[in-house]
C-alpha positions in Angstrom: 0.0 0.0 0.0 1.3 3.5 -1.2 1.3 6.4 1.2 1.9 10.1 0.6 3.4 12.4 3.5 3.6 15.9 2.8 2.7 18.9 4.8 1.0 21.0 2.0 -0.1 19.4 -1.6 -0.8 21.9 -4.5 -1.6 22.1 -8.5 1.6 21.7 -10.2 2.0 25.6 -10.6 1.8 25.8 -7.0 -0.6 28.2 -7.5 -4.0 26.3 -6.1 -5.9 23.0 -4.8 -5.0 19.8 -6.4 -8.1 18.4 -8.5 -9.1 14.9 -8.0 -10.6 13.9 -10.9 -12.2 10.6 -9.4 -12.9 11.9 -5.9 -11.1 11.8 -2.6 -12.2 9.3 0.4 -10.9 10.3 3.6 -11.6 8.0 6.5 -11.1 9.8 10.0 -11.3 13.2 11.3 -11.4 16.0 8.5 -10.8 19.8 9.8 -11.6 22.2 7.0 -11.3 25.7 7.3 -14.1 26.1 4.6 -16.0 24.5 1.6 -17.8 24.7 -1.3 -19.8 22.3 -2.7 -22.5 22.0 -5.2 -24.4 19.1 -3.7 -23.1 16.9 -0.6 -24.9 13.3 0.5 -24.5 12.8 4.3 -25.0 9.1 5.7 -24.6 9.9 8.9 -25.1 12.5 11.7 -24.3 16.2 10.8 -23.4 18.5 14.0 -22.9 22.3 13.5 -21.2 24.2 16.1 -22.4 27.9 14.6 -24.5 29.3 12.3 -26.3 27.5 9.2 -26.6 29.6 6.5 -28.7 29.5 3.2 -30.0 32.1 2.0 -30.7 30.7 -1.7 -32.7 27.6 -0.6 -36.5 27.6 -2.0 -37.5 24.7 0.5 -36.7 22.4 3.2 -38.4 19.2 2.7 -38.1 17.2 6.4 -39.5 13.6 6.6 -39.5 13.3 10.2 -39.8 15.9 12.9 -38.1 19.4 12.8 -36.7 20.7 16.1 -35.9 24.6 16.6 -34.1 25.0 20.2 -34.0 28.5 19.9 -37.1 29.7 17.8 -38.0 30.1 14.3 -37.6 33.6 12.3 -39.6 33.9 9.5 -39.1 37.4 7.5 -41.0 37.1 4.8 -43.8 34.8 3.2 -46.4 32.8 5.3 -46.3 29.2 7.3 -48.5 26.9 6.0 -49.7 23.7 7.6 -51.7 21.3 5.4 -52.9 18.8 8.2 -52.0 18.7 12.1 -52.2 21.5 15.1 -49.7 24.1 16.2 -49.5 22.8 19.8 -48.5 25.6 22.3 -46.8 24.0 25.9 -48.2 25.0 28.6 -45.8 28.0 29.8 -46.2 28.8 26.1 -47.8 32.3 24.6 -49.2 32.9 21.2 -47.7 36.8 20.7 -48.7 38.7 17.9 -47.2 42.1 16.4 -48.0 45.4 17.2 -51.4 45.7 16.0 -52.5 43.2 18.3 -55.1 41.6 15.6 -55.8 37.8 15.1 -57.9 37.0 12.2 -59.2 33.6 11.4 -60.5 33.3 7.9 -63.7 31.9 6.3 -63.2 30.0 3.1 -63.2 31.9 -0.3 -60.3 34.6 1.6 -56.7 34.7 3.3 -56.0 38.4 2.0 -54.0 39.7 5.5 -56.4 41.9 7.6 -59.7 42.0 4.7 -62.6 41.5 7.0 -64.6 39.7 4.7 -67.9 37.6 5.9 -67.9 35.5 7.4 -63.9 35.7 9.6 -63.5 35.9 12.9 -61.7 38.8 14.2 -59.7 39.6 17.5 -58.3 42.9 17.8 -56.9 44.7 20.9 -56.5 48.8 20.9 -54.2 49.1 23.8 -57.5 49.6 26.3 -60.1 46.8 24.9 -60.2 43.7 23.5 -62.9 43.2 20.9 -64.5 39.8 18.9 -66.1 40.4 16.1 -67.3 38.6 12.8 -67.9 40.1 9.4 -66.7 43.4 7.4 -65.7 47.0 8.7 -64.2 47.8 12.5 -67.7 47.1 14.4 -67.4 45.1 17.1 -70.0 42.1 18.5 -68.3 41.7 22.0 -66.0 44.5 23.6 -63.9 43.0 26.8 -62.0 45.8 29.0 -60.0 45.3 32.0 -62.2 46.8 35.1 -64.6 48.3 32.8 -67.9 47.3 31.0 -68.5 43.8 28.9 -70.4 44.9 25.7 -72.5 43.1 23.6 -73.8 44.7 20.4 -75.7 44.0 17.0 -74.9 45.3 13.8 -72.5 48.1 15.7 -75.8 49.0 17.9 -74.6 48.4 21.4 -77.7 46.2 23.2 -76.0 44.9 26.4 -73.5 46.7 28.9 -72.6 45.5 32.4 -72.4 48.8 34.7 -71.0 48.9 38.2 -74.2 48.3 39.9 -75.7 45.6 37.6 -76.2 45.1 33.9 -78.2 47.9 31.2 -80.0 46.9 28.3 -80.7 49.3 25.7 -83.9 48.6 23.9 -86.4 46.2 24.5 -86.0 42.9 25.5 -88.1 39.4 24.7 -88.0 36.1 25.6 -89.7 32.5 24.4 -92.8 31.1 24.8 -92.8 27.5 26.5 -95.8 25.3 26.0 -96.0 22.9 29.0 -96.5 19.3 27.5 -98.2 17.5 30.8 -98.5 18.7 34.0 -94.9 19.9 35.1 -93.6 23.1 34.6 -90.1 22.6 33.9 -88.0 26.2 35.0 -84.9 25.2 33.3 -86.6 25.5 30.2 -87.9 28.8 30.2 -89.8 31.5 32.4 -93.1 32.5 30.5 -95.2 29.0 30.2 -98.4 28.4 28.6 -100.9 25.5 29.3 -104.7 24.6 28.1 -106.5 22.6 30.6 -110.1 21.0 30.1 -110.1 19.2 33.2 -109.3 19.3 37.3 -105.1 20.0 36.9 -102.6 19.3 39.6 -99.4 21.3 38.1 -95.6 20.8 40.2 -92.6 23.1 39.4 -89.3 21.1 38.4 -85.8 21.9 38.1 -85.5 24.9 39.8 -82.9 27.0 39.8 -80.8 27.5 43.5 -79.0 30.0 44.7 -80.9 32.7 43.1 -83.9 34.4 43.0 -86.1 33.1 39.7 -89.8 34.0 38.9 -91.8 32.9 36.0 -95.1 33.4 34.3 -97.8 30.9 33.7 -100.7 31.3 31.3 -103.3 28.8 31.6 -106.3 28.2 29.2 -109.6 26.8 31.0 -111.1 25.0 28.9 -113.9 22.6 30.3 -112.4 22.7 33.9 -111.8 25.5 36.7 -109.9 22.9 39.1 -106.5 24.0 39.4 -104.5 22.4 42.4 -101.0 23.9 43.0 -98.3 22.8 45.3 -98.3 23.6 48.8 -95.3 25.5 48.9 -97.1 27.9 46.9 -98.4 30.9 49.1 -100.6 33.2 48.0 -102.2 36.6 49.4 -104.4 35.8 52.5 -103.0 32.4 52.0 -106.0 32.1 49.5 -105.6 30.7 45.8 -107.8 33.1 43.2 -111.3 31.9 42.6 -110.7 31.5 38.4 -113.6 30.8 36.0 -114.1 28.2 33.3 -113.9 29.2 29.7 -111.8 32.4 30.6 -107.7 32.7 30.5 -105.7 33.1 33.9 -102.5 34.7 34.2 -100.2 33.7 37.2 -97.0 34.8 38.0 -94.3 32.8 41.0 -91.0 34.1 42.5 -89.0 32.2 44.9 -85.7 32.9 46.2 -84.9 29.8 48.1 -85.0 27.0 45.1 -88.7 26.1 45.1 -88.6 25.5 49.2 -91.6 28.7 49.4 -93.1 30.2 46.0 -94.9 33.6 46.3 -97.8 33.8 43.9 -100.0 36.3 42.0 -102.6 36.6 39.6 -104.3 38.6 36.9 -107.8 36.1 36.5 -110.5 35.6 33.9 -109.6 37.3 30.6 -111.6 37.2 28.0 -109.9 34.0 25.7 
């Protein structure tokens, strides 16, 4: 077997590198200062002490996982992820720039900040945070650090909590329950409505505790004028209404113990 000492090897004008025509295979520890290389194959690990550059790479193309120790610096273009999550830990913060805006886009758009229909869009001023969906700068829901939650519609604002309680601006509705038997369920609703045509005991389910709750019941005689309600039902002079057959009664109940004593009150024989 040949072998070649020599401290330095050059071209044969000693002006440059040697060329190997047919490659060079060296087997044990390499130092070089610098390379250049038009394509490179590695078979095995590949450690880099500093800095990776490459400025004129179009795409990295990674079958398995990608690790960034220190972060990831994009300054320019967009990230794209086909299928899968972006998974924060949990010490870990989403942080966005200076405008403080998060859009998430409805298909048919991904034009950066164009509030078309149908996106969702957070946005912070410096004072408030705001949610809303849809085009222009009107908010649907305003948050705001000791200060009021507001609800609006169509930039209208509807509901506002207030220091001593909540406002509502404008009038104010709510649904029509129709009680299938003889139970008045209150977690379904607070206005009920009932036709009768014969003697009715009714019982109140579900109600709510810790909280005072009240709800309206509109009953339809129709054939019948016996109405027995349960005993934890007081009403003034601890006497129930005398009602009348063939005529509409309207009774309203409040409690504020969960149903344990029910106040009640009535507005008797309308005309149906």
């Amino acid at each position: 077997m040949s072998q070649i000492r020599a401290d330095n090897i050059t071209n044969r004008q000693g002006t440059g590198a040697p060329i190997f025509v047919n490659g060079i295979r060296v087997v044990g520890l390499t130092s070089i200062a610098n390379i250049v290389a038009n394509t490179g194959t590695f078979n095995g690990a590949v450690s880099i002490g500093g800095t990776l550059t490459y400025e004129d790479v179009t795409n990295v193309d990674s079958v398995g996982l990608i690790t960034a120790r220190n972060g990831i610096n994009v300054t320019g273009g967009a990230i794209d992820i086909t299928t899968g999550n972006v998974n924060l830990a949990d010490n870990g913060r989403l942080r966005l720039g200076a405008s403080q805006d998060l859009q998430i886009y409805h298909n048919g758009t991904d034009t950066l900040y164009e509030n078309t229909t149908g996106n969702v869009y957070f946005r912070n001023d410096g004072n408030n945070t705001y949610f809303q969906m849809g085009t222009g700068n009107e908010a649907s829901l305003t948050l705001s650090k000791d200060g009021p939650v507001i609800a609006s519609y169509d930039g209208v604002t509807k509901f506002q909590t207030q220091s001593y309680g909540v406002k509502v601006f404008g009038g104010y509705s709510e649904t029509i329950t129709a009680v299938s038997g003889t139970a008045v369920d209150c977690a379904t609703g607070s206005y009920f409505t009932k036709t009768i045509s014969g003697a009715t005991t009714f019982t109140f389910t579900n109600v709510p505790t810790g909280v005072a709750y009240a709800f309206t019941f509109e009953v339809t005689l129709n054939g019948s004028n016996a109405i027995t309600w349960p005993s934890s039902v007081k009403w003034p002079a601890d006497t129930a209404p005398a009602i009348t057959d063939g005529k509409t009664q309207v009774f309203v109940f409040l409690t504020d113990d969960g149903g344990t004593r029910w106040r009640g009150s009535s507005l008797v024989d309308y005309t149906n």
